[in-house]
N, C-alpha and C positions, 0 to 999 in steps of 0.2 A: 489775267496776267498773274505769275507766279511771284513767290515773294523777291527769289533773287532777280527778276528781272525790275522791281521796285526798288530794290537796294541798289542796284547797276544805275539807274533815273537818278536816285537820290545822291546815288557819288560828284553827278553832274550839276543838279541846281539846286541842293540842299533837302531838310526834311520837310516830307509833302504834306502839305495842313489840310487841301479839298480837294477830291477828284469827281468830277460829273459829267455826264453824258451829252453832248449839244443837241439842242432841237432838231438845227438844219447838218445832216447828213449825206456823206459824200457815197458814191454807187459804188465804192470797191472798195471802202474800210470804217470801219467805226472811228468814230472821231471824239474827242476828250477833252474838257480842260481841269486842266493843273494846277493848281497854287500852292506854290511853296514862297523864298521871297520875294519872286515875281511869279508871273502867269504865263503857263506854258499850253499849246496843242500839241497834244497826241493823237496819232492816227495808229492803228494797230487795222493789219487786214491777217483777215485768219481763213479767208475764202481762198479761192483757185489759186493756181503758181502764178499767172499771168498778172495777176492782180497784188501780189508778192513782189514780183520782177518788179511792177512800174512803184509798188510804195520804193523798195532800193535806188531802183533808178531816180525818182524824186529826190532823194536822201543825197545821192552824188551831186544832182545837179544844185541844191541847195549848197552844198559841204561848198564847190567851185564856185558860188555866190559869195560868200560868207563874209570876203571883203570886197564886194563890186559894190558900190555904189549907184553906178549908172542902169541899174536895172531893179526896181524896186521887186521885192520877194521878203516873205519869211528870212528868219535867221536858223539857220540850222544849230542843234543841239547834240542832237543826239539818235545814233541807228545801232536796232540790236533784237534779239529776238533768238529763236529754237526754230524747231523742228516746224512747228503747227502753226508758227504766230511770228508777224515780224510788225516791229517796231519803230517809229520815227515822229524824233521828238523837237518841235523848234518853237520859236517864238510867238504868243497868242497877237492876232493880227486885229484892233479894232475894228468895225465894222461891218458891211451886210455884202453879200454878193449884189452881183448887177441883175441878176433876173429876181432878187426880193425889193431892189429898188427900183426898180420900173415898175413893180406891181403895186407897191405904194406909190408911185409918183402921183402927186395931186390934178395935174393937168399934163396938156400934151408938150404945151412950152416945157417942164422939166423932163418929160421923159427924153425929148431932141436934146437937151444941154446936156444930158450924161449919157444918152449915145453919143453923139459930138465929142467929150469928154474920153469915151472907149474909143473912140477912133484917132484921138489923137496920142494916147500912151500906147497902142498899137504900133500907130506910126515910129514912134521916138525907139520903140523896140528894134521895128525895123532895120531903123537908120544908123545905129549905134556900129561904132567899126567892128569887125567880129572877134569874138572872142579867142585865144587860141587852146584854150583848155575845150573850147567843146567844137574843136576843128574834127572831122574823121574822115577816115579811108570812104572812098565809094560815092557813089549819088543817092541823094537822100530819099530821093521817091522809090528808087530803086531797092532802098532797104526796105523801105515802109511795105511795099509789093512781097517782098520775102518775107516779111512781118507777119502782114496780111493770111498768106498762102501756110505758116505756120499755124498759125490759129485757128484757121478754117479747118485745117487737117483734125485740131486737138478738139472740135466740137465750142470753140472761148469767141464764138461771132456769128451775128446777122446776115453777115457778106456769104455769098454762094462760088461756085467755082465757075458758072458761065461769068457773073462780073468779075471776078477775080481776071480773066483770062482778057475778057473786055476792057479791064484798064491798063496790063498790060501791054493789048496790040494798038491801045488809041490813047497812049501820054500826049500831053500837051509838049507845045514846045520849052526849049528849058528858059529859064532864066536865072538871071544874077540873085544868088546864095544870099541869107539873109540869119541874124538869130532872129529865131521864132518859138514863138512858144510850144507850140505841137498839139495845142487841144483850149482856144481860144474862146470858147462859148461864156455868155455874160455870166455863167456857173460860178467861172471862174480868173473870175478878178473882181478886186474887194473897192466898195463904196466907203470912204470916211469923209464926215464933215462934208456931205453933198459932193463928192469929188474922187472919180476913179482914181484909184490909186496905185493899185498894186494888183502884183498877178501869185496867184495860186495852182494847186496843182500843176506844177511843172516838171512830170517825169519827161513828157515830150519836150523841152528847151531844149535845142540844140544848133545846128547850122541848115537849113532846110531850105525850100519853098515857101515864101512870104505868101502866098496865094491862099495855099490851106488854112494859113490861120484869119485871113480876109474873110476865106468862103464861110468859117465855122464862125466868123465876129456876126455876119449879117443875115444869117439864115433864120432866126424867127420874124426877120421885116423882110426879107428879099421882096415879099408883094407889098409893100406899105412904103409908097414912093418916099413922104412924109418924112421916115424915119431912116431909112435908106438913106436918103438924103443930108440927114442929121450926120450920120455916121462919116460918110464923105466931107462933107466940111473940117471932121476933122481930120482923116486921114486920107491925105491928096499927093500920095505918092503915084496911085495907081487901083486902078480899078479893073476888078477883075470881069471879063466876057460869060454869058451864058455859059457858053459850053464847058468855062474854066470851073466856074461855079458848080454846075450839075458834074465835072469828072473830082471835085473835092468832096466837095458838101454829100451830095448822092452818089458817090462810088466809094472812093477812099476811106471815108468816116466810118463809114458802114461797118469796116473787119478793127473799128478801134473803138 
């Protein structure tokens, strides 16, 4: 980062005393903390456009947080950046992702109470009346498909052009709109004081499919009845079908 993009920071939360590198690292930007008189995260992504796009897009959908209350997230600060490097700066979030807390979980009893835990601030995401800052033209699957089919063009995804065309001609049936997070894996949402809390990485927040964020909540237990289980207890809105699972989790995810 250059100097004036540090003086640009500094106009925002004062003069910066430490800046250091985080251990655990996100797959599309370098991640940072700050102290000045309080403690800030930076993420800076200096890779592909696409990876660009969603830090900004994250940045909006925080900026449209910034006084909600009913949806725990980061505080947004601050977005900015050049030609090569783009920037966004918000509030440092105590504690540990949910895939470093299940990996330390001491037994199986705590790993179920904070999957339980993830299923029930899913739920409460769910259920929230929708917002209208993040209302939009079109059906949501139906961008995410044009999404998809962009990316795949530029060389930016796993996904191929036979499933690409494959989830296209075999959509699910639709259902009732929901906010959702848009990228739900226990990556990302943060553990404090033994207790899910909060959601992270939210370029995908918007008005969607409740399903894809189910399929991507339970996809490292989908065969671990156990824990599978744990997660439904907490969130008992609706459960999603094989086939719904396999056209999220295993089609759609794939080009994101």
């Amino acid at each position: 980062m250059n100097t004036n993009q540090w003086k640009e920071i500094e106009k925002k939360i004062g003069k910066i005393k430490k800046v250091h590198v985080l251990a655990e690292q996100g797959c599309t930007s370098e991640v940072r903390e700050v102290e000045a008189d309080n403690v800030y995260l930076l993420k800076s992504s200096f890779k592909q456009q696409r990876d660009r796009e969603w830090l900004k897009e994250e940045a909006f959908v925080l900026q449209k947080l910034k006084h909600n209350h009913l949806i725990p997230v980061p505080r947004y600060v601050y977005f900015g950046g050049d030609q090569d490097v783009s920037h966004l700066l918000m509030s440092f979030e105590q504690g540990v992702s949910l895939t470093a807390a299940l990996k330390s979980a001491e037994n199986m009893e705590e790993k179920k109470r904070l999957i339980k835990d993830f299923g029930a601030l899913l739920q409460r995401l769910h259920e929230i009346d929708l917002l209208e800052s993040f209302n939009h033209q079109g059906d949501w699957l139906s961008i995410q498909l044009n999404k998809a089919e962009g990316y795949m063009k530029q060389g930016q995804t796993d996904g191929d052009l036979q499933l690409l065309e494959n989830l296209k001609e075999n959509k699910p049936s639709s259902v009732k709109q929901t906010m959702i997070h848009g990228d739900c894996t226990t990556d990302n949402v943060l553990v404090t004081d033994s207790k899910v809390s909060l959601f992270i990485d939210v370029s995908g927040m918007t008005v969607g499919d409740p399903r894809y964020d189910e399929s991507l909540a339970i996809r490292k237990w989908i065969q671990h009845e156990a824990l599978l289980n744990a997660f439904y207890e907490g969130y008992q809105r609706y459960r999603v079908s094989e086939s719904e699972f396999r056209y999220f989790e295993n089609g759609l995810y794939e080009f994101f």
